[in-house]
N, C-alpha and C positions, 0 to 999 in steps of 0.2 A: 504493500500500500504506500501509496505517495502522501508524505504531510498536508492534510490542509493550505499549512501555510506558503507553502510552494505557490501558490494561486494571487498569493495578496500584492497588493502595489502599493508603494511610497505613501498614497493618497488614504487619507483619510474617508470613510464615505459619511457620506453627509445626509443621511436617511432621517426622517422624524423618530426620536425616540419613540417605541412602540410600535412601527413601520413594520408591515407583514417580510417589508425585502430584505429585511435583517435578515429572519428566518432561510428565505428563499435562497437569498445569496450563501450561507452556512451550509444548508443541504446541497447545493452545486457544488461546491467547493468540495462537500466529502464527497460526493458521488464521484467525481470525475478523481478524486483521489484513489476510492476504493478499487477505479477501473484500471490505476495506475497508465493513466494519456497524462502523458508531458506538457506543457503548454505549449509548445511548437506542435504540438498532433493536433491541438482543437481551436476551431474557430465559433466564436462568440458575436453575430449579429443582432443588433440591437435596435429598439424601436424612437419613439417621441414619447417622453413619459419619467415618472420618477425611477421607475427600474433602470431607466436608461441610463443612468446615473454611471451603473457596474463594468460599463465600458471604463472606466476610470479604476474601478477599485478590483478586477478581477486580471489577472493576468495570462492571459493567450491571446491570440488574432482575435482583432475586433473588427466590426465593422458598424459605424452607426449610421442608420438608413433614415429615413421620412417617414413621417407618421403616417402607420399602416402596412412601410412598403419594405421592415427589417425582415421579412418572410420570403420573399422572391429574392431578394440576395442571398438571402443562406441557399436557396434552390440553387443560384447559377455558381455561387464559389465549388457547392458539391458537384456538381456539374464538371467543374473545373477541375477538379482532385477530389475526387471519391474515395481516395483513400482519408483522408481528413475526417475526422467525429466535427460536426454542424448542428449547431444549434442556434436557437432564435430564441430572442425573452421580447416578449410583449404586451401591452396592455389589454384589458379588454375592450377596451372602445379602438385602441389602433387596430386591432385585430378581428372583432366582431363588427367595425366600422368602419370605417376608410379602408380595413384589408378585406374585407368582408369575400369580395373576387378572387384574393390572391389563396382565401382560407379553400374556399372550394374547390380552386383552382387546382391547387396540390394536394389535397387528398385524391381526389379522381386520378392524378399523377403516382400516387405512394410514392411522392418524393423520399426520397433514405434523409429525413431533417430528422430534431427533438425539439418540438416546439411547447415552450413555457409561459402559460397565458396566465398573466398577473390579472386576479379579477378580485377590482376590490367596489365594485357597481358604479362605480365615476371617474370622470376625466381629473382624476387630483391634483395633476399638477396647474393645473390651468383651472384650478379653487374648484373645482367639486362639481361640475356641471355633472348632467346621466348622460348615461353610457346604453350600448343596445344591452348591460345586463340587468340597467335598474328594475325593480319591479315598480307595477304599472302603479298610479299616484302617488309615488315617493317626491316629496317636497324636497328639492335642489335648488341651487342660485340661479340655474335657468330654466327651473319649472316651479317658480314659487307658487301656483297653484295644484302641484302636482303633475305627475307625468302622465301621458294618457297614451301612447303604445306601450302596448305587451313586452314583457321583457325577454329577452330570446333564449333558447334552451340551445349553449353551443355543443354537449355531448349529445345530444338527439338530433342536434343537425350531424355532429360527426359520424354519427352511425348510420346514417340516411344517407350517408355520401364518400362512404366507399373508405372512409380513415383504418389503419390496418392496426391502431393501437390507440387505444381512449382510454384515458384515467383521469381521476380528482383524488388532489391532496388538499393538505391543507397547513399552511405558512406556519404555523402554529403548535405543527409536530415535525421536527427536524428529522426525526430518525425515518418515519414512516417517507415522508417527502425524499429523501434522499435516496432511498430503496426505489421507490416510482420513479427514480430520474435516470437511475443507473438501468433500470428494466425498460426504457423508455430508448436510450443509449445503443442497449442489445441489440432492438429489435430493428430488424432493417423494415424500412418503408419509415412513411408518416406520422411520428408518433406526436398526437397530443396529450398534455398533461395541463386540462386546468386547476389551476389552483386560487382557494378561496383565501384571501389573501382582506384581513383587517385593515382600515384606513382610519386611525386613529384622531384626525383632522375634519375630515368630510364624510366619512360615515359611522357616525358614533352609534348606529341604533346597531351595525351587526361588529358586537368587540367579539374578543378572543371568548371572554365566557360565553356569548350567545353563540360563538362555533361549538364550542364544547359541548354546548346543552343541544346540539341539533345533530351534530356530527357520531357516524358508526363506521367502523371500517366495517366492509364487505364480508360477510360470513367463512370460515376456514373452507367451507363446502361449495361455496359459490364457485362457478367455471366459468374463466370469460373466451368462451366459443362461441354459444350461440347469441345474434344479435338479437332477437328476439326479448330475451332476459337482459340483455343490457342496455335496452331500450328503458324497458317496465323501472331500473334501478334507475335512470338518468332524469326519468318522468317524477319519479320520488319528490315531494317538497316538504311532507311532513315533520321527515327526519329525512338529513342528506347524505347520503354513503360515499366512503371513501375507499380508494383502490383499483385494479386494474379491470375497468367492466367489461373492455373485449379488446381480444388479440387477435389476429388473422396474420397465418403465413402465406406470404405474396410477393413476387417480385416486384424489386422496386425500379423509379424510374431510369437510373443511368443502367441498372443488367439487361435492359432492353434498348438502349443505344448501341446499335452497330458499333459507330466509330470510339466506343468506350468499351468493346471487347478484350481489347488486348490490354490498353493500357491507360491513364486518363489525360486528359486531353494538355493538361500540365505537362507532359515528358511528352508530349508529339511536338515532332518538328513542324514550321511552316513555312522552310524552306524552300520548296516544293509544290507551294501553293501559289498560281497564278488567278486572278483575278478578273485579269485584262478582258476577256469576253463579257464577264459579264457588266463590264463599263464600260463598252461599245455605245450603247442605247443611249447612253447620258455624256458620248463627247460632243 
């Protein structure tokens, strides 16, 4: 196992004490430890958001993208070098909103990413507006009369659209979050992992106690094969379940690219490659 602290930078992070990204950034940090990947083995894309912060305080390849759009860069760097571990941290509103195309877009792909959707129900850094996960008449600073769309179910959409790994943690159990990330890691294709992530700031009605009092992880006996059942737990709002609700083995998108058969597109020449024909049309 690789130390923790092998991952940390100079910087200090500057999260709100209380901040779900405490937690979040800790279980990263040991997972990719426990995997033993070097920080030269993994790249780290990052959204518009407070999480985004961890471009600063986490140490591997970064990459920080526009709000929504840190998801399609982790697609093309893998693209790029498939042998690299790629991940994406996200908001929920970058991700269930302005990414919303790019979310669908790569599962139907099984992109090989591990995408980490920070869902704390609001745009917190930019003070707390809703997000597509607020539920419906939650009083925000931009729905001071309450919100009036439905709030979206992103694991019921992920299982309707083809995702080859869906799980919920939750910011607030490092150990459990960190086993989900590493399992998340394993699995080649598309893995999402939302996680219920407290905003200590802008939404004080769901703290760490109201997770605790709602949250179960998934029964020892529970199998996450069939979608059907991992539907029925996603649809759940009574009590919220935690853990891996389904898996599918599938090839992912680059084992199905010809020209990344052999090798990835990083160590091919393009030496070799002319052009000139096809900018005939446009002398």
């Amino acid at each position: 196992m690789i130390n923790p602290n092998v991952y940390e930078t100079a910087i200090s992070p500057t999260f709100c004490p209380g901040c779900g990204n405490w937690g979040i950034s800790q279980a990263l940090k040991e997972a990719l430890g426990e995997l033993q990947l070097a920080p030269h083995e993994v790249v780290i894309t990052y959204d518009v958001g407070c999480n985004a912060n961890m471009a600063d305080f986490i140490k591997t390849y970064a990459f920080h993208g526009l709000h929504g759009r840190s998801v399609p860069a982790a697609a093309g760097i893998k693209l790029a070098n498939h042998h690299l571990t790629v991940l994406a941290l996200i908001g929920d509103g970058g991700f269930y909103g302005e990414g919303a195309s790019h979310f669908l877009s790569l599962m139907r792909g099984n992109h090989d990413l591990t995408v980490l959707v920070h869902d704390n129900e609001r745009y917190s850094l930019t003070t707390g507006q809703f997000s597509p996960t607020t539920p419906k008449r939650t009083i925000t600073p931009s729905t001071p009369e309450g919100s009036i769309e439905e709030a979206l179910n992103p694991l019921a959409l992920a299982l309707m659209n083809h995702a080859t790994f869906v799980a919920r943690g939750f910011a607030g159990d490092i150990p459990h979050l960190k086993n989900l990330i590493i399992k998340g890691i394993q699995h080649v294709g598309f893995s999402l992992i939302e996680i219920l992530q407290p905003c200590v700031i802008w939404n004080r009605q769901k703290t760490y106690d109201w997770y605790r009092e709602k949250i179960y992880q998934l029964e020892p006996s529970y199998q996450p094969n069939e979608r059907l059942n991992a539907l029925k737990k996603a649809l759940e709002t009574t009590k919220l379940p935690v853990g891996i609700f389904y898996q599918e083995k599938k090839k992912a998108y680059h084992e199905e690219v010809a020209a990344l058969k052999e090798k990835p597109l990083s160590q091919q020449t393009i030496a070799t490659i002319d052009i000139g024909e096809l900018l005939k049309d446009f002398s």
